[in-house]
C-alpha positions as CSV (number, residue, x, y, z in Angstrom):
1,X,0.0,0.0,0.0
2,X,1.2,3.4,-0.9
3,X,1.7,6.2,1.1
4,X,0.3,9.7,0.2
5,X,1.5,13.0,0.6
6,X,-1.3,13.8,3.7
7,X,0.0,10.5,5.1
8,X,3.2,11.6,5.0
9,X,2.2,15.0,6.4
10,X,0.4,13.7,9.1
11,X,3.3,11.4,9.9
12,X,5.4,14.3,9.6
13,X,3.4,16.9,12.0
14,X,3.0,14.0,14.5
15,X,6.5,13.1,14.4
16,X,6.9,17.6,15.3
17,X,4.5,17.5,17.9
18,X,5.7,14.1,20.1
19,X,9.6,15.6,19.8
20,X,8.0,19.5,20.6
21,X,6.2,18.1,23.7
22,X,8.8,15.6,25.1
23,X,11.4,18.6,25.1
24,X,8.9,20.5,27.0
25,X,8.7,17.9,29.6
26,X,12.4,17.3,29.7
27,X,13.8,20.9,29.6
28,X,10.7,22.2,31.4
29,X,11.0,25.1,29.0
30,X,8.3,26.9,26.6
31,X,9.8,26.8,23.7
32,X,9.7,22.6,22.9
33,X,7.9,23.8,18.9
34,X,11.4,26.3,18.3
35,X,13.9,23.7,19.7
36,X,12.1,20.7,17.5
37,X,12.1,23.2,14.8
38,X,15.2,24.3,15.2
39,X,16.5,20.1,15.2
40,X,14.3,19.7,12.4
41,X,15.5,22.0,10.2
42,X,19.3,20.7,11.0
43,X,18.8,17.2,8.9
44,X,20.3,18.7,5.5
45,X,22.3,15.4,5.1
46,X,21.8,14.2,8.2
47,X,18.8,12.2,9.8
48,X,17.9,13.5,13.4
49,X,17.2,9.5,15.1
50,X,16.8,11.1,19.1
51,X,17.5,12.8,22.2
52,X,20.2,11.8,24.3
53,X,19.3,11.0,28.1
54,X,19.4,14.6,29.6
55,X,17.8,16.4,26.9
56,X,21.1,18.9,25.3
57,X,22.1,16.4,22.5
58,X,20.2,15.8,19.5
59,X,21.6,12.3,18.3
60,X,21.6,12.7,13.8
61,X,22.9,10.2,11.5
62,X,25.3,11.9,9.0
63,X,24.3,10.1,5.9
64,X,27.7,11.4,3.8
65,X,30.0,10.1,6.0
66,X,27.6,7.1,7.4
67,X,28.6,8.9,11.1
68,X,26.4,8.8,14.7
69,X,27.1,12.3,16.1
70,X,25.5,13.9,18.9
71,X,25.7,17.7,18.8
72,X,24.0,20.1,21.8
73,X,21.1,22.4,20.7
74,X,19.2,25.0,22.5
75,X,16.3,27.4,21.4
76,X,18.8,29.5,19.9
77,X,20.0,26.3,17.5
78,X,21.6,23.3,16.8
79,X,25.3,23.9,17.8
80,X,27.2,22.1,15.1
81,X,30.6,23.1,15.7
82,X,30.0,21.1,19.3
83,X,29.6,17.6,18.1
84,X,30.6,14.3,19.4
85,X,31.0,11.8,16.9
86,X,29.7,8.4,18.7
87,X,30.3,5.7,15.8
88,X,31.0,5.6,12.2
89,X,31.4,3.4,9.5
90,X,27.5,2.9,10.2
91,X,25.5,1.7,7.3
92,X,22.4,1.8,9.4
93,X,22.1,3.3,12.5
94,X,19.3,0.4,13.5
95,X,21.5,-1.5,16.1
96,X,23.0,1.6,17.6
97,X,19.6,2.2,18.1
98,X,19.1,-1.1,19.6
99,X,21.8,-1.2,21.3
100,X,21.4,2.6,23.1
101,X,17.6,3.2,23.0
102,X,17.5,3.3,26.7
103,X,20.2,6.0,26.8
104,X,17.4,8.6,24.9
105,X,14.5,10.5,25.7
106,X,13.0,10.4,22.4
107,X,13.3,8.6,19.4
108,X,12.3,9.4,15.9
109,X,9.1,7.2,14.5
110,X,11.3,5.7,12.2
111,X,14.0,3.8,14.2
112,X,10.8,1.9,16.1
């Protein structure tokens, strides 16, 4: 079965709203929308897959290097000049997934 565009969209806005709210539980903060829009808009080449444990890193697959980097992010931004690379060489980031889901607050709909 095919997926359409307003599937997608859906999929999409959901995906926005479960990452907007869990940051505003986990950084007791009001601005959870700007800091998921803000780690949204950082996925140029790169595929955000969580949230580390205490809620500063934003966990992306680098798809050009095939690299797992975490890199802090704030309301401000994502803070790439701050990043930690945590594996590469990574084809698929599905085991480190595996491996360190309980390590995140939030991971993206489609590493589960």
């Amino acid at each position: 079965m095919a997926t359409t565009n307003s599937e997608e969209q859906i999929r999409r806005r959901d995906t926005f709203v479960n990452l907007a709210e869990e940051l505003q539980i986990q950084r007791s903060v009001v601005h959870g929308a700007k800091m998921a829009e803000n780690l949204f808009r950082f996925e140029n080449g790169r595929d955000l897959v969580g949230i580390g444990h205490e809620a500063e890193r934003a966990i992306y697959y680098e798809t050009a290097s095939k690299s797992l980097v975490a890199v802090r992010f704030d309301k401000h931004g994502v803070y790439s000049g701050e990043r930690e690379l945590l594996q590469r060489e990574l084809d698929d980031p599905t085991a480190w997934v595996e491996a360190y889901d309980g390590g995140l607050v939030w991971l993206h709909s489609r590493y589960k």
